[in-house]
TORSE-801966 format. One record per atom (N, C-alpha, C): residue in one letter; x, y, z. Coordinates in steps of 0.02 Angstrom, whole numbers, plus 50000, padded with zeros to 5 digits. Atoms other than C-alpha are relative to their C-alpha. Layout:
<rs>
AXYZ ...
</rs>
This chain:
<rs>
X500434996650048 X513065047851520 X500175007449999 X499574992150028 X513855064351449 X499405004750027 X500254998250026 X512225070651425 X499665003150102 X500224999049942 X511795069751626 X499334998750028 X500445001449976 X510275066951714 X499275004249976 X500144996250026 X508515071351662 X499555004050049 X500194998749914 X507625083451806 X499205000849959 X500745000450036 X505765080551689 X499844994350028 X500265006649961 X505815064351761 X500094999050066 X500025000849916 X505475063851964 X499654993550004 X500085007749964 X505055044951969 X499135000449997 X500805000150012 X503075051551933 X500024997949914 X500125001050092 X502285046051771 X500165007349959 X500284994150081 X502495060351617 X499404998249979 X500784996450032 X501035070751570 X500064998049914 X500435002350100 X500465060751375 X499735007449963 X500494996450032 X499815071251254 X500325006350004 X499874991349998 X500835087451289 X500424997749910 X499564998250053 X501745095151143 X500454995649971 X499815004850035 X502555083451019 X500495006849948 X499775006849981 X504035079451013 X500064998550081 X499665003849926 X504275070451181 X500784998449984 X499245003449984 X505955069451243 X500044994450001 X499725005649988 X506615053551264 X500514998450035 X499354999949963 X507815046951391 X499984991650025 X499785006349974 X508525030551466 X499844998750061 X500115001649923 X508235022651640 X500674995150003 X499305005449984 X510125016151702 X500115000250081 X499724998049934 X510465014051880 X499365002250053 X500314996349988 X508685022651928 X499995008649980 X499994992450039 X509255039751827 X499814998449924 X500174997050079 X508415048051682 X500475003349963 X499394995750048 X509745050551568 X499885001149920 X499894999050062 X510065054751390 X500704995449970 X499725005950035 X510825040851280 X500765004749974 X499355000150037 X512655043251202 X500195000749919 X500014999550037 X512315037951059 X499595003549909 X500304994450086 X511715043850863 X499025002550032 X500834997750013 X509815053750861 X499694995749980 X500685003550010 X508265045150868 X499205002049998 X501024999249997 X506425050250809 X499744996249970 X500645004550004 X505045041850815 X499535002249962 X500494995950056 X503875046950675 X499224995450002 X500735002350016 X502085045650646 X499934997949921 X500185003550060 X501705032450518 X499595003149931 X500264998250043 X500375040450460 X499935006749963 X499814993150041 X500985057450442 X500725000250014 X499355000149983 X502915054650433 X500385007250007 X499704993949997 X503175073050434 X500015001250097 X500084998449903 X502595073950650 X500464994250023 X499525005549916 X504055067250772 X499644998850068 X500534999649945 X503145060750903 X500405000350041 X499355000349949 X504725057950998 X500665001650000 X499595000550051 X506315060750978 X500635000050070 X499515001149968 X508215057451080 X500584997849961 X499075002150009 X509935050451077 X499854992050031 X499775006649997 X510205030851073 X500504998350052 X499405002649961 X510995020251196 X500744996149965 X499595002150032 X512695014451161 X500214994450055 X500185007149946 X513404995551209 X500365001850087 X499725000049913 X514345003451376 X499265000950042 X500565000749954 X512665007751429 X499784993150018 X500195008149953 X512324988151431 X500264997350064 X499655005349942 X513574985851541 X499855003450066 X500054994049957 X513105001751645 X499234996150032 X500745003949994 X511354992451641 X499964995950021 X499945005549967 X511834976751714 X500204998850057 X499824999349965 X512864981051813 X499735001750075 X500584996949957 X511554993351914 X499474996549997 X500645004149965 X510224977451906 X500444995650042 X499545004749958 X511684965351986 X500055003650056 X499744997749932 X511984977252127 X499235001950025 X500404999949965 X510064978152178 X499794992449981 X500245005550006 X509674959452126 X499934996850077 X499865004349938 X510024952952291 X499305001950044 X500474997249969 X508904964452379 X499585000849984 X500495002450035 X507604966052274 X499624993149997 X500295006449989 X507514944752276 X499894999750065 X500405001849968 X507254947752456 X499585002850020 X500454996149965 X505914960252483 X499344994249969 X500405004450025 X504304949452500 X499535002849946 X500365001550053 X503324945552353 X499345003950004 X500604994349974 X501644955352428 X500425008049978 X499854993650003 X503004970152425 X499985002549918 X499764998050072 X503464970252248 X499364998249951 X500794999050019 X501664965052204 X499685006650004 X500144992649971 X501264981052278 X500155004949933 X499904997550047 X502284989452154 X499694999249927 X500395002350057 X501424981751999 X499445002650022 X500404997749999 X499954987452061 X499895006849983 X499994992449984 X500235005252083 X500055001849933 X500055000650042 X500815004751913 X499534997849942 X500595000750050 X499464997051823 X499475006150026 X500454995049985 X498375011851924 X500235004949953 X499984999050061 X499305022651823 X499985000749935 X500274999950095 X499085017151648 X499625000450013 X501114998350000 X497075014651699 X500125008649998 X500284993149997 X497155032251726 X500155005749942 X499754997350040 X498075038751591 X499904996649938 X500125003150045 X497325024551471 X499805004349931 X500344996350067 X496555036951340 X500755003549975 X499434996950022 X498025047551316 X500704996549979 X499245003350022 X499505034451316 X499624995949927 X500065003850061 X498345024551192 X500275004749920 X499794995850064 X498215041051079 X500884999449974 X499324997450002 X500195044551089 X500354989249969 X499855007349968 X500255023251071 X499715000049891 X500025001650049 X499275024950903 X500185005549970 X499334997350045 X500545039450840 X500534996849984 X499115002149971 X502025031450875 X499924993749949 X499965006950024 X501515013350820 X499534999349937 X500405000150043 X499955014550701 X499494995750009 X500585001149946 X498715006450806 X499425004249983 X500604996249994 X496905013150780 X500025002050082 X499834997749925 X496575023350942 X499554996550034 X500155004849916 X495345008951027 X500344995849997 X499275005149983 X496884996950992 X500205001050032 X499254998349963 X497995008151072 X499735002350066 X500265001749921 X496875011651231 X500074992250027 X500055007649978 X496454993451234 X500564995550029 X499275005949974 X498264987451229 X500195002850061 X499594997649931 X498765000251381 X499584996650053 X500415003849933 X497134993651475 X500264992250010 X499745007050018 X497854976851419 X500544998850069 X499164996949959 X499674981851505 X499764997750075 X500094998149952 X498894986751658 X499784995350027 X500365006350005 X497714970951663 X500544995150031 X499635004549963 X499304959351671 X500335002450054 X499854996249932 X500184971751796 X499574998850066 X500325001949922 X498744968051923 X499994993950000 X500005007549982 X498654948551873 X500644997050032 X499255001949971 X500584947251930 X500115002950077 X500214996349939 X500104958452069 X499894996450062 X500485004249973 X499024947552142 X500514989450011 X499485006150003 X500664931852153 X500044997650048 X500075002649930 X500894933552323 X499544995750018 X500595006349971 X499304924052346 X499714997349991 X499935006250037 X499644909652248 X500204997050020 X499415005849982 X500454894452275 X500635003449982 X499264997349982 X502354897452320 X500474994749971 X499395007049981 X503094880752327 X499584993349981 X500705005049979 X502434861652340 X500414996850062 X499805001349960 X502644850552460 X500074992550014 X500025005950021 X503114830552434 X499984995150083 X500055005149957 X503094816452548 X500814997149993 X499185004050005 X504914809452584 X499864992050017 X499905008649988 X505194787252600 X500265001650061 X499635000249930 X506144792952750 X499595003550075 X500384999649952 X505254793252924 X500285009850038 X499804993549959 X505274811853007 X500345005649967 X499914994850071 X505764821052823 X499705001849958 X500554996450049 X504744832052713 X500405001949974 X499674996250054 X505344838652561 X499525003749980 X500414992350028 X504994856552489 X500345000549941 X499794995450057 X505244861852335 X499695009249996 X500004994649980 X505454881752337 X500195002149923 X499955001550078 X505664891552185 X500705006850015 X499794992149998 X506944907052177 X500325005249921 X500174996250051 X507244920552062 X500674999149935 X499485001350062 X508424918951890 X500785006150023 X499444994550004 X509424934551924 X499935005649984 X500154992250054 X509634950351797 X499894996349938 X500435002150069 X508714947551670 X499895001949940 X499954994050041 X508864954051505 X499194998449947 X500874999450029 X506804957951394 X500515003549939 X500214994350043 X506944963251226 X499304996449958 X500735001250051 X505384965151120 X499815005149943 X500174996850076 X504574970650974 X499625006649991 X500374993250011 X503674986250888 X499004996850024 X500755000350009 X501874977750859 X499475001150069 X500434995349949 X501124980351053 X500595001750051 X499304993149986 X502514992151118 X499925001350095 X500105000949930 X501664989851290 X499734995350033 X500055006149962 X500694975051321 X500454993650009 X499605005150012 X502104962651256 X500535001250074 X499464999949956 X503444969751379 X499785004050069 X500195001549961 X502194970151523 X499954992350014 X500255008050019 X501784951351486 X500914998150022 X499365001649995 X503704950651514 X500295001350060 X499644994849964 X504364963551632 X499494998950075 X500195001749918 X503084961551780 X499874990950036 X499785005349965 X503184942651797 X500924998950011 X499514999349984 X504954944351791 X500345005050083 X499844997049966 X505004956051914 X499694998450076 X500165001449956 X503704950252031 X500334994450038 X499685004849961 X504514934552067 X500764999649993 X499554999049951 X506114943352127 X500535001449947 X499595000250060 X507124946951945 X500205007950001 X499974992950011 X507964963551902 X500004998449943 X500154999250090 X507714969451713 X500425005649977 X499904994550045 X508724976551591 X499704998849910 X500485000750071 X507684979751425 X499795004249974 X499804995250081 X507834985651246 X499464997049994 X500574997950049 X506234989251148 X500165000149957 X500044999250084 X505984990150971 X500355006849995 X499744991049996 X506765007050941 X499635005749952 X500664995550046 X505175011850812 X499605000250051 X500474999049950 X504255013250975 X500215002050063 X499554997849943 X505435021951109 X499435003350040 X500294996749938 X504045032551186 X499344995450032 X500615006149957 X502685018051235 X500494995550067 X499535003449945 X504225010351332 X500125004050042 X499974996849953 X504685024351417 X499555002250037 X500605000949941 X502945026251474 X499944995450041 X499995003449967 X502935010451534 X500624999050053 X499284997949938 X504775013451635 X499565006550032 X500164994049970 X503895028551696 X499494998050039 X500605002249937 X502365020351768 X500304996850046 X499785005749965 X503385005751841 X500745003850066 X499604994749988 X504825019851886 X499635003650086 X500654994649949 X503345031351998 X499604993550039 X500515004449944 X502505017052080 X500584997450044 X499485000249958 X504255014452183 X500474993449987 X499115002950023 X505555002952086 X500625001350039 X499374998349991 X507035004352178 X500595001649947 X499524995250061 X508435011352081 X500394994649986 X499705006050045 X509154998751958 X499584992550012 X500405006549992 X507924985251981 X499685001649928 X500044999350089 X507224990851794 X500385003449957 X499674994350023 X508294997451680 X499705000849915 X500294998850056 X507775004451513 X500495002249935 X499474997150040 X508995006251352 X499845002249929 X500394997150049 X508255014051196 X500574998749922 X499345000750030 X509475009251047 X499774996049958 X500075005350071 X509814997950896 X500094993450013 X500285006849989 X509454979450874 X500684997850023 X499585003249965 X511384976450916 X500035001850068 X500065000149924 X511154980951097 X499724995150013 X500485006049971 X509954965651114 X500734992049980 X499395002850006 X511654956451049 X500615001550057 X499534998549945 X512864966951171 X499694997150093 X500555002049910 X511524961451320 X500134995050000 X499725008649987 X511694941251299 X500424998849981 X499315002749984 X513444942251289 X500245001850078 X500184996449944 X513294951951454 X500434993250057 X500105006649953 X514204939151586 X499874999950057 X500395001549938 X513254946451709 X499204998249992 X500815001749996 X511494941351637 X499684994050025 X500355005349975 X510554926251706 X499534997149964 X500465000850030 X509244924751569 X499785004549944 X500084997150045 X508484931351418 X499284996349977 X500495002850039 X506764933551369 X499775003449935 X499974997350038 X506414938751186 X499274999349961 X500575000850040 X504834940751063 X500195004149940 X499974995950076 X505114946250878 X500114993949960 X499775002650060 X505984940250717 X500134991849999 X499765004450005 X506374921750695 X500715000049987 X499344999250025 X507994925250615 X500435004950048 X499764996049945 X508524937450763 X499934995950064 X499985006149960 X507854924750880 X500194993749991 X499535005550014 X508754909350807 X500675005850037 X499094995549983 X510454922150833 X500265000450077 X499804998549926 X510044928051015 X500004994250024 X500075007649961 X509654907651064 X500484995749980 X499425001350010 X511184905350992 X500755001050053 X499684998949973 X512104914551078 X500025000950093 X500105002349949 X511494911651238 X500034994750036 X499915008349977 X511524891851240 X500774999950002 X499205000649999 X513644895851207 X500005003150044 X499894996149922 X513504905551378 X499684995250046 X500505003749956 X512204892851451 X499715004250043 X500574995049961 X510984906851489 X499394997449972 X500495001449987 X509294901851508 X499515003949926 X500524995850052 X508064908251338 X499374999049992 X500674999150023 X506374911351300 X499825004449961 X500184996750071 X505864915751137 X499334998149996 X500634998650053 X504314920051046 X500115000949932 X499504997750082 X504634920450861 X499465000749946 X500144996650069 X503744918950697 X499324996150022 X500945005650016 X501724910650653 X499805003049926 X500164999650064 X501244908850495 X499144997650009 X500735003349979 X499114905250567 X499594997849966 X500255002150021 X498034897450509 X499244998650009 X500745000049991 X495904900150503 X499554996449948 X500305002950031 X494884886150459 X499164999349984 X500804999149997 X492974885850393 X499994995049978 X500285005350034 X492194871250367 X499395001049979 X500665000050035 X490554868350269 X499325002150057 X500724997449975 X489364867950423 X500325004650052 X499874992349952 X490314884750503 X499455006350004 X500454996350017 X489164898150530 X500395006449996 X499464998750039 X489954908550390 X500055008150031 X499854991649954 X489464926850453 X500564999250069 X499704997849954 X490234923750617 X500655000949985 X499285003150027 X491784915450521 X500215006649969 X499874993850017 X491814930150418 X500345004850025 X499544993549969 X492094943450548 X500474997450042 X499465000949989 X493214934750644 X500634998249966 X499204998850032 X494364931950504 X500005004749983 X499894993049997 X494294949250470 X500335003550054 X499764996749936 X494684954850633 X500824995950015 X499365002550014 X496044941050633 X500545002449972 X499664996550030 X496854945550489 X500165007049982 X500034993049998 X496624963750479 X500205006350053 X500054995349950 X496444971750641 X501005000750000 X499015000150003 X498434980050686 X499994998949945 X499664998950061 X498514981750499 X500454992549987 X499875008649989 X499024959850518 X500775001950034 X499595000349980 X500384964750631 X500194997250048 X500095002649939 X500294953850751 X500404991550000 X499895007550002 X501124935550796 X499524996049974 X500805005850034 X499454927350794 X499605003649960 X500544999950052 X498624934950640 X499904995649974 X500255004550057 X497574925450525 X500455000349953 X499745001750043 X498814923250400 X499964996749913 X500405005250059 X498114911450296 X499384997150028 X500415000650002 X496464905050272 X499734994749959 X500245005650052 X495604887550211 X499374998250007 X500655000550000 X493934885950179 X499844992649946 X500405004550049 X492794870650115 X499715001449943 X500164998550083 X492684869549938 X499335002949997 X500784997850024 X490624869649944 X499885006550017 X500234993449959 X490604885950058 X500455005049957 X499514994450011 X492104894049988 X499945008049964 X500224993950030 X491314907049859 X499725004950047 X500514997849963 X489924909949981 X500165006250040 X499354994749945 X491464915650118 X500085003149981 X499684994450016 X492464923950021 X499615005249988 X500674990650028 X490594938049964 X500024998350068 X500084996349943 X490404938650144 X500575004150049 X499204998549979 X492254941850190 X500145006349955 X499754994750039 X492394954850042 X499545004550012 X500324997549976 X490884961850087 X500135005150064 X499684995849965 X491524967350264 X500635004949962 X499654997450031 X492944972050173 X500085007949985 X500034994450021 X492334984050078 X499725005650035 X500104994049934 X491614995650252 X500424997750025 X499234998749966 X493324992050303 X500415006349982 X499834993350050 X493945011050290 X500845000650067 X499314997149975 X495985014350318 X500395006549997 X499744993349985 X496675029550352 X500175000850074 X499734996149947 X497365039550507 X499794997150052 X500255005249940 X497155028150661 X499805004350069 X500314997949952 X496795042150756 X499425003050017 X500494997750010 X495365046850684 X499474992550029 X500595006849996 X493805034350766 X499684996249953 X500225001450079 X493115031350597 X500264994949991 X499765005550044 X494395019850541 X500174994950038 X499875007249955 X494635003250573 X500744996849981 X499325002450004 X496445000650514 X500475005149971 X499704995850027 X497895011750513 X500644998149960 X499565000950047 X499565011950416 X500624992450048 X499415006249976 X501074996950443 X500445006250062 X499764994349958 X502415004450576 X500455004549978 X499614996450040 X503515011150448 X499854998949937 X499864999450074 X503685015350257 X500484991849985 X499525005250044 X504875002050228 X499744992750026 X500235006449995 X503954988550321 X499374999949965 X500545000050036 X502434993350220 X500364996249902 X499455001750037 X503744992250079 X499984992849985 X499865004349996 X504314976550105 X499154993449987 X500565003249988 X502314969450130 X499934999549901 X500084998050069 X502154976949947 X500334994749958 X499395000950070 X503714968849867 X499694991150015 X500365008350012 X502904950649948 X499524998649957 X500655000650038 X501224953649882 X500194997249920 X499775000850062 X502064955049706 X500384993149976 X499655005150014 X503374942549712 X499244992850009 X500385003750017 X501604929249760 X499734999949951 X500404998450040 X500694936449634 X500584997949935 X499425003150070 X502504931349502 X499764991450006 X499875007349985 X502284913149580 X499304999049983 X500765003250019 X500424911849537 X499525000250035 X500655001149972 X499394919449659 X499385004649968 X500474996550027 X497714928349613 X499795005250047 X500084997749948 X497244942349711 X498984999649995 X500455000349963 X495624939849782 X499595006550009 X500114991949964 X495294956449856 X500595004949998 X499414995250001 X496284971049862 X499425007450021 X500404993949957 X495384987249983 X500495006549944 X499814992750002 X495855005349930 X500415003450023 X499684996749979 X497425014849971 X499515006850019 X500174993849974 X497045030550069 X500195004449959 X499674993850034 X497125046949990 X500345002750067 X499734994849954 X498105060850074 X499575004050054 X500494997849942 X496525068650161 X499724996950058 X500405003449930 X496075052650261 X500534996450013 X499355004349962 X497975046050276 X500455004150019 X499294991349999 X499055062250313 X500374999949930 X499504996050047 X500265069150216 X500394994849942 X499745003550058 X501185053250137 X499884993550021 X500275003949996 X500205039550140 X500524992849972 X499745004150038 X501705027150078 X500024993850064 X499805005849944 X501705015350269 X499364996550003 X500645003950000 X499905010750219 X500064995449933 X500325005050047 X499414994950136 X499584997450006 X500675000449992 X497614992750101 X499754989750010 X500095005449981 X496814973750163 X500114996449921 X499755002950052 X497354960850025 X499614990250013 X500045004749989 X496674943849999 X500214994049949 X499775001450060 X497534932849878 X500044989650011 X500055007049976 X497054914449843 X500804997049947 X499115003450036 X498794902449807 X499874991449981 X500145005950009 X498804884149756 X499604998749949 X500565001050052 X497544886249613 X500225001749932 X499844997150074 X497944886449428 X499585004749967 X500594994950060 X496344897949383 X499865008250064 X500374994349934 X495584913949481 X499544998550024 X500435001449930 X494514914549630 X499464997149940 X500745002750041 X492674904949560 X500134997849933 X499915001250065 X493304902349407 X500074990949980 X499905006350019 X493684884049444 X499384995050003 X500655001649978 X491824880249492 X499765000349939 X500504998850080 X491264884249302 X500224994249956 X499655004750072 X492654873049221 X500014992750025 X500145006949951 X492184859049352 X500574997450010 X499455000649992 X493804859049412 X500175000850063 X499834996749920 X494604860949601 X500784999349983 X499084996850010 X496274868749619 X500374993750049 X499605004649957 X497654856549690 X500225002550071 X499684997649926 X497644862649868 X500104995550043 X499365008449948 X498314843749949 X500755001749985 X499715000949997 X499704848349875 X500565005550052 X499574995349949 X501104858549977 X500095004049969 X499674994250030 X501364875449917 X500655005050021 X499594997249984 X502704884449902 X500015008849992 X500164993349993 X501994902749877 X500225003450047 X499374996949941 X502914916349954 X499235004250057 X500614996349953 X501004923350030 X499904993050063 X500095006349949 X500884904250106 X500434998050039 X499554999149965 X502594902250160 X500395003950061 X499544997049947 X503204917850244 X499725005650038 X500434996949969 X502564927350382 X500175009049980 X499854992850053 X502264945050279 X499955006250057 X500034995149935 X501844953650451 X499575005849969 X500604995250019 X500344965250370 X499584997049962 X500735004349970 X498664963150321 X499784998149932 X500145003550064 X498744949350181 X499994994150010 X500345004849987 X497784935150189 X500234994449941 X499935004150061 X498354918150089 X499464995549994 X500565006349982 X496834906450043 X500174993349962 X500155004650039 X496544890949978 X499474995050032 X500575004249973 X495264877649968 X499854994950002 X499825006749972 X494934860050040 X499294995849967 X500735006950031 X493844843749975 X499714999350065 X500235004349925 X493744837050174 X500255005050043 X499794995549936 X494064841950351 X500634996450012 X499275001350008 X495674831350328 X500155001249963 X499564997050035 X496254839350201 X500145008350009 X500014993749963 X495884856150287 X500684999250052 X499565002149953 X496794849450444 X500794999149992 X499225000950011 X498344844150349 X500375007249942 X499954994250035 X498374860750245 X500165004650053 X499924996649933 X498434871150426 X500494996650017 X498925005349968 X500094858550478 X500605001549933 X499484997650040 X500874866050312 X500385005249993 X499374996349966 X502144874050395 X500324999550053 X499545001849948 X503574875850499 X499825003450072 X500294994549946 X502564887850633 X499474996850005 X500585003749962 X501364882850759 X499755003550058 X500304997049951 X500754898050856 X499274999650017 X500544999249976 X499084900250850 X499544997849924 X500485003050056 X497504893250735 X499365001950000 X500805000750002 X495664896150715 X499724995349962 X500695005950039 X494244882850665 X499115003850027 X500754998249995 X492524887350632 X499694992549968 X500215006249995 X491554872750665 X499315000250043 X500495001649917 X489694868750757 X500194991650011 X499705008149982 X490534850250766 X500184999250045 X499884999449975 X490854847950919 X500634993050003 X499505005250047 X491814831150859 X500455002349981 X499444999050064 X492824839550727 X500355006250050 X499694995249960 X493234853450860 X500564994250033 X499665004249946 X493994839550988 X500484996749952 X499515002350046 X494874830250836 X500605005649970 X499554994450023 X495674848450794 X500454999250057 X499464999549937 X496424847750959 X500764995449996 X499675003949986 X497274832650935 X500634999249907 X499855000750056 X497604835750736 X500725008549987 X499684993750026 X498344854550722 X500595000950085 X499374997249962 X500204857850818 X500065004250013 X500084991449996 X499804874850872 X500074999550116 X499914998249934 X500174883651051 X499465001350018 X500684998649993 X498454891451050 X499444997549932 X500335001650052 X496854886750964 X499225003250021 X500764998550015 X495214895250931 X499534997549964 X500495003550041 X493744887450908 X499425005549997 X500664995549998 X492224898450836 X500455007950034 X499684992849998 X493494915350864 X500575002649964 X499135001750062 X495004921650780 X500384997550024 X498905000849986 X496934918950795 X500045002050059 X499624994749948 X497384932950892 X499434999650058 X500184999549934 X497084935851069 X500314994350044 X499745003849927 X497754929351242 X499905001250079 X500025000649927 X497424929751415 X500285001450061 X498994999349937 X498674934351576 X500164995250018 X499845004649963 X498104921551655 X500074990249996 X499955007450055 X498234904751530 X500974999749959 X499454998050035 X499894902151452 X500134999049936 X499904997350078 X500514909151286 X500574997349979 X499365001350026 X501644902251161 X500084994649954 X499935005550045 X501984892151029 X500424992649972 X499705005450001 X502304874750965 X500455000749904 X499455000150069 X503674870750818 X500365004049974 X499674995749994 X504624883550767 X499835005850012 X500254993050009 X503554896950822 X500335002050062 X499564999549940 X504364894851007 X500454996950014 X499185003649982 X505904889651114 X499765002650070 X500065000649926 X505924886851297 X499465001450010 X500834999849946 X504354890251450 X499605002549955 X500514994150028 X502844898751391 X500075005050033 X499994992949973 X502464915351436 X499095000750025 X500664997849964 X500944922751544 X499824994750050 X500335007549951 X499884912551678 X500694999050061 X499735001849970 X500734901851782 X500714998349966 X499395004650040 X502064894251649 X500615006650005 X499574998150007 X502924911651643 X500564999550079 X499675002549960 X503504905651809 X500554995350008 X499485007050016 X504394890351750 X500545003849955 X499324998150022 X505624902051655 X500375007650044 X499744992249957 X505954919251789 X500224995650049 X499885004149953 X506244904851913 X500394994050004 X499775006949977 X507324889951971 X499794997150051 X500275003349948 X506704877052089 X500674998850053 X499495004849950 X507754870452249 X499604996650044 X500385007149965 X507164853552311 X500455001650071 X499624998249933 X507514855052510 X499674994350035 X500065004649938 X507614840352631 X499985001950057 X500034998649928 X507074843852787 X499844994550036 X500395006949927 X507274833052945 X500135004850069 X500114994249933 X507024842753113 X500824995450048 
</rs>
């Protein structure tokens, strides 16, 4: 690294909140360096004129510089006990708790997070940091019965290797905690690329994990463009790869990892799905699809996505759903006031825009549509905001309109709407509306994604039949989509995932290999 070492970073957390821009630097080896490659700032969404961050990109020798320096502490690292390196996760999550207000603020610059999102997600962080913490004193192993007189068999588990994490912009710190400290607790070194629209939430998190006593090259941190997460699982010193983003980026990397026979775990796309039935009790339904779909500006894996409500209720919903709506106020996420700030960039707001339109060519109706921000309550160029959207698809008439002409829109049939089809990643809701609770049920299975679902139901029947009816990884009954747990495992069915789950116990079954051991004395 040309650029040399950085002497701002002594292995303690960085002071949040000072003067903007924040430097930016790499973690290779255990040194704070400065990247190689082209300039990188990090801009505030909602006022693209403030750099919140700003540096130099890693280039692909740093991968190898990065692997290299987790391969030469892997060994040692897999044997310091599990209590030790628990230890470290702890110390680390003490840090974010303490610095929770300030990394959130700097958390909803950077990303566009309202600022109790962006506390919430660091308390989040810190949360799984102590549940991985806490490993050591768990079950280890099991322990079988052998056919053979005076032999016990153990199964033991041990660690994958170097490990390569990349992950996404939308939580910039809880996702690659959820990653990075079960990987690490049970005995893994890490090298791992971030989103690169969110370089300074990562380097906080290398900085906490850094200061609570990492040995040097047991994490490494590379700040750079989406082909580094390509130069990493070609890597032939990696052992594994765990990833969360794009479908189409994650088809590529699980590509190219099964022609190495490296080990993958992906997270990928959800297209969700929140169901109301007739006897739901519609207020509650209401705000949790609001909060579903909305909250994070719908940036999230498990947003509400789409939305199917029972024909008889459906008007009813949608005035109590537009209702919130309309005291739904967007602007500047750092102001407390608002409850949803801008997408994470102009061009992914962009892009949300050019879907909306292209549904709206194919025949959808918009439903709702909230208020762009002016310039006084969105900063300076309000173009990365797109106001909440709700647009019903499958129906030849507009919203209510088919209730007058005694008519119901064909929603059995499969649509091909680009709002129902493709996951738009911001906060636009597709509806349509059902005769039955099987035709609800098979309307939520219309698609190739199977992360996460909501049903609003007091049925306690039609709840237990959801279980067995909707292909989903997670399922909420009576709450939204979104949300997960440390200690349950996350992850989706059909093309929403590939390989172990993640969190809980399951993220064990992919940081780990077993060895069955015969013992006879």
């Amino acid at each position: 690294m040309s650029a040399g070492t950085d002497t701002a970073h002594d292995g303690a957390l960085a002071t949040p909140g000072a003067a903007l821009p924040v430097p930016l630097r790499l973690l290779i080896g255990g040194a704070w360096v400065a990247g190689d490659g082209a300039p990188l700032a990090s801009r505030n969404p909602a006022r693209p004129d403030e750099v919140v961050a700003e540096g130099t990109q890693a280039v692909p020798a740093d991968v190898d510089r990065a692997v290299r320096a987790a391969r030469a502490t892997a060994r040692e690292w897999a044997r310091t006990p599990i209590h030790a390196r628990g230890a470290v996760l702890a110390r680390a999550a003490a840090a974010l708790e303490e610095r929770a207000d300030q990394l959130g603020l700097e958390l909803a610059r950077e990303e566009g997070k309202t600022l109790a999102e962006g506390t919430g997600e660091v308390l989040r962080a810190a949360q799984i940091l102590r549940y991985y913490a806490g490993e050591g004193d768990r079950v280890a192993g099991e322990h079988f019965a052998s056919p053979r007189r005076g032999e016990r068999i153990l199964v033991t588990r041990r660690p994958l290797g170097v490990v390569g994490i990349v992950t996404p912009f939308n939580f910039p710190i809880a996702i690659p905690a959820w990653k990075i400290a079960p990987a690490l607790v049970y005995g893994n070194t890490v090298v791992w690329k971030p989103a690169s629209t969110v370089p300074l939430l990562a380097m906080r998190l290398a900085e906490a994990l850094d200061g609570a006593g990492l040995p040097a090259g047991t994490l490494n941190l590379l700040i750079g463009p989406g082909a580094l997460g390509t130069a990493l699982v070609r890597q032939p010193g990696l052992d594994g790869l765990s990833f969360t983003g794009s479908t189409g980026v994650g088809r590529m990397l699980a590509g190219e990892a099964a022609s190495r026979g490296v080990p993958f775990q992906g997270e990928m796309g959800g297209k969700n799905a929140a169901i109301v039935l007739a006897d739901a009790d519609l207020d509650l339904a209401a705000e949790q699809v609001l909060f579903g779909a909305f909250r994070s500006s719908g940036q999230k894996c498990t947003a509400t996505s789409r939305l199917i409500v029972a024909d008889e209720v459906a008007d009813e919903f949608l005035a109590l759903l537009t209702a919130r709506l309309d005291a739904w106020r967007l602007g500047d996420p750092t102001d407390p006031s608002v409850h949803m700030g801008p997408l994470v960039t102009p061009a992914a707001a962009e892009g949300v825009r050019a879907a909306i339109a292209a549904a709206e060519a194919e025949g959808a109706r918009v439903a709702y549509c909230g208020p762009s921000p002016t310039a006084s309550d969105g900063g300076d160029a309000p173009s990365a905001f797109v106001p909440p959207t709700v647009l019903e698809v499958g129906a030849g008439s507009p919203v209510g309109d088919h209730a007058a002409a005694g008519e119901r829109p064909a929603s059995c049939v499969p649509c091909g709407n680009t709002a129902w089809r493709e996951e738009l990643f911001g906060p636009v809701l597709a509806m349509r509306r059902a005769a039955s609770t099987e035709e609800a049920f098979a309307l939520a299975e219309d698609s190739e994604f199977g992360l996460s679902a909501a049903l609003f139901t007091r049925g306690i029947a039609t709840a237990l039949e959801a279980v067995d009816a909707l292909d989903v990884g997670i399922l909420h009954v009576n709450s939204e989509s979104a949300g997960a747990d440390p200690h349950v495992p996350f992850g989706g069915a059909k093309k929403s995932g590939y390989g172990p789950k993640e969190q809980g116990a399951a993220a064990r079954e992919f940081f780990t290999h077993t060895t069955t051991v015969y013992l006879r004395g």
